[in-house]
C-alpha positions as CSV (number, residue, x, y, z in Angstrom):
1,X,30.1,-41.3,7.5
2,X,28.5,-38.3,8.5
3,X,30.4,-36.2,11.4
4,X,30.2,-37.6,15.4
5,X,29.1,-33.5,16.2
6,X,26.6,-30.9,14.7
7,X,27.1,-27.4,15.2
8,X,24.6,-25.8,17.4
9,X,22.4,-23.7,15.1
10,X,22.4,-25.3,11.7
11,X,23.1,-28.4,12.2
12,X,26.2,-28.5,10.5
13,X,28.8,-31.6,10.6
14,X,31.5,-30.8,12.8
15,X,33.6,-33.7,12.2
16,X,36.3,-34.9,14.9
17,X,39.3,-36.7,14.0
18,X,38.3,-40.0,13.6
19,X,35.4,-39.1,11.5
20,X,35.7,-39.6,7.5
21,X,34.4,-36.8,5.7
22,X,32.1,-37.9,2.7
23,X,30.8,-35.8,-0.1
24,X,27.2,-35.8,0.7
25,X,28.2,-34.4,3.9
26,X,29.2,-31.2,2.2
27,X,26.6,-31.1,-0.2
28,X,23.9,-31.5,2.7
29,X,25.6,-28.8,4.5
30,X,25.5,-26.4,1.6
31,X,22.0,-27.3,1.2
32,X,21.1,-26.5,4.7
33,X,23.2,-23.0,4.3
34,X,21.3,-22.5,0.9
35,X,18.1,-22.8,2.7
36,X,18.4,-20.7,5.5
37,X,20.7,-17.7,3.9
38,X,17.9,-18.0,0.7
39,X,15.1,-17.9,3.1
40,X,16.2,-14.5,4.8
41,X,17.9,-13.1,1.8
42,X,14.3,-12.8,0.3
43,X,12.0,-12.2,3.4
44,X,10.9,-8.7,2.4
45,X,9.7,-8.3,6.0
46,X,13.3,-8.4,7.2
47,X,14.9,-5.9,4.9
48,X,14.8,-2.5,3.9
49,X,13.2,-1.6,0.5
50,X,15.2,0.8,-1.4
51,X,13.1,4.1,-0.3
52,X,13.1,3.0,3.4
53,X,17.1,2.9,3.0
54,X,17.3,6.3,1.7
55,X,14.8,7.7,4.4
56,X,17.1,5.8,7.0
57,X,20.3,7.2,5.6
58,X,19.1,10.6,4.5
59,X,15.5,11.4,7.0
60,X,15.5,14.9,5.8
61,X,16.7,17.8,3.1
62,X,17.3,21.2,3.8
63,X,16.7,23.8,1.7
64,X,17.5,27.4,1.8
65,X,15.5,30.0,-0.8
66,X,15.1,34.0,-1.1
67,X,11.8,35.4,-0.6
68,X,9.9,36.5,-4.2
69,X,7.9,38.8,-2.7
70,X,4.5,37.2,-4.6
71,X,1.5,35.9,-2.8
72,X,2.8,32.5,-3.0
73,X,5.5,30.3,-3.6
74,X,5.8,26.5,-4.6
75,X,8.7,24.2,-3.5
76,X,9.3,20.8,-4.8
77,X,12.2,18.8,-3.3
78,X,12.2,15.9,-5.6
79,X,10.2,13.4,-2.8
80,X,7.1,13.2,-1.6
81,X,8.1,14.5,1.9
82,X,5.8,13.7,5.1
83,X,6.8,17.0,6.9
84,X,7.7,20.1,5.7
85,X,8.6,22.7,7.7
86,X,9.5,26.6,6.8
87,X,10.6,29.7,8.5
88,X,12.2,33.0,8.1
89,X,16.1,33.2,8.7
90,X,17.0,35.6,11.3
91,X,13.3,36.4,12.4
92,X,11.6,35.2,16.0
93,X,8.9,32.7,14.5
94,X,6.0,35.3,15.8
95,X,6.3,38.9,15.6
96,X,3.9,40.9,17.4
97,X,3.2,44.3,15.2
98,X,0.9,47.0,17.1
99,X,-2.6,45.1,16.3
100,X,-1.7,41.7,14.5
101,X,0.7,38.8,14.4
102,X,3.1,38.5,12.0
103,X,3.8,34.6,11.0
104,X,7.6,33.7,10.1
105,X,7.2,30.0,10.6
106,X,4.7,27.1,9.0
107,X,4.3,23.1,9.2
108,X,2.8,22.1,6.6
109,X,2.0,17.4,6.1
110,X,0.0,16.2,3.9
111,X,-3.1,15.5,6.4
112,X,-3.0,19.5,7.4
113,X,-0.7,22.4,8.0
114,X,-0.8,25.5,10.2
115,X,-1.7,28.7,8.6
116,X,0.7,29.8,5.5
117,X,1.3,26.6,4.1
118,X,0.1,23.7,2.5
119,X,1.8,20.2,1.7
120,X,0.1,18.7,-1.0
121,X,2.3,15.2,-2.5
122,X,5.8,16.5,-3.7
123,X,4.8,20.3,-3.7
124,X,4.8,22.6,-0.4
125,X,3.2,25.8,-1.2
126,X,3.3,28.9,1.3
127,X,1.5,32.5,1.6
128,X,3.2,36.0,1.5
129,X,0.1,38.1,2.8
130,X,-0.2,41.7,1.4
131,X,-2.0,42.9,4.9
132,X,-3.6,41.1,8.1
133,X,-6.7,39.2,7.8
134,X,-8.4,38.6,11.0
135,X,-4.8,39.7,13.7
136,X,-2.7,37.5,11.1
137,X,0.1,38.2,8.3
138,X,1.6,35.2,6.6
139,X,4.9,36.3,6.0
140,X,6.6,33.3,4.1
141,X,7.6,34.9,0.7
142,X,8.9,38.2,1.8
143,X,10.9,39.9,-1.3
144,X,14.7,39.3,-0.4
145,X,14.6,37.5,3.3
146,X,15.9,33.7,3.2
147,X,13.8,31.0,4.1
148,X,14.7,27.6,5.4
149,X,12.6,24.9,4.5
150,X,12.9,21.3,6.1
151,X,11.8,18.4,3.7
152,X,11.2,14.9,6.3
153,X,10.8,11.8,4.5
């Protein structure tokens, strides 16, 4: 006989004393758990893919890098990051130098980037100028100073 009660949410026999449990009881109650716990177990809406866990867990990487001194430099962080962002350690992000501006900083996505920088899929790339162009100086590969770069997922 199936139970006198049902739990509130599954349905579930919830036997009293009197009742007497029978077999298909318990296998209809697994099937109802089965069903339910199989449905959300692979809704894909309801659950983090792999990548969305590790952008959860982990939303950014820092890096920290010397200056070469070239035009340009290249950074890959091992992702395809949304943000990138880069600036000189110990510097104020704008220097002001008799008739130009001298840039420490950049932010560089991949839909645009200030000046200095570009984010292009896994690869940020950034500009060491060799003299002002236009009251600007991209200073983000100066020989020796230490740059940290901020890699968002």
């Amino acid at each position: 006989m199936a139970s006198t009660n049902k739990t509130p949410n599954l349905r579930l026999n919830n036997w009293i004393e009197s009742d007497i449990p029978k077999r298909i009881d318990f296998v209809s109650d697994n099937a109802i758990i089965d069903n339910i716990l199989g449905s959300h177990i692979n809704d894909g809406d309801k659950h983090l893919t792999s990548s969305e866990k590790d952008r959860v867990s982990a939303p950014y990487v820092v890096s920290i890098n010397q200056g070469s001194g070239t035009s340009s430099a290249v950074y890959q962080p091992g992702f395809t990051p949304k943000i990138a962002l880069i600036f000189k350690s110990a510097a104020p992000t704008v220097q002001p130098v008799s008739d130009y501006l001298r840039i420490n900083y950049a932010i560089a996505t991949q839909k645009g980037s200030s000046g200095g920088a570009t984010l292009s899929g896994d690869t940020l790339t950034v500009t060491q100028s060799t003299a002002q162009n236009n009251g600007t100086y991209y200073n983000l590969n100066q020989s020796g100073a230490s740059y940290i770069i901020v890699f968002f997922k």
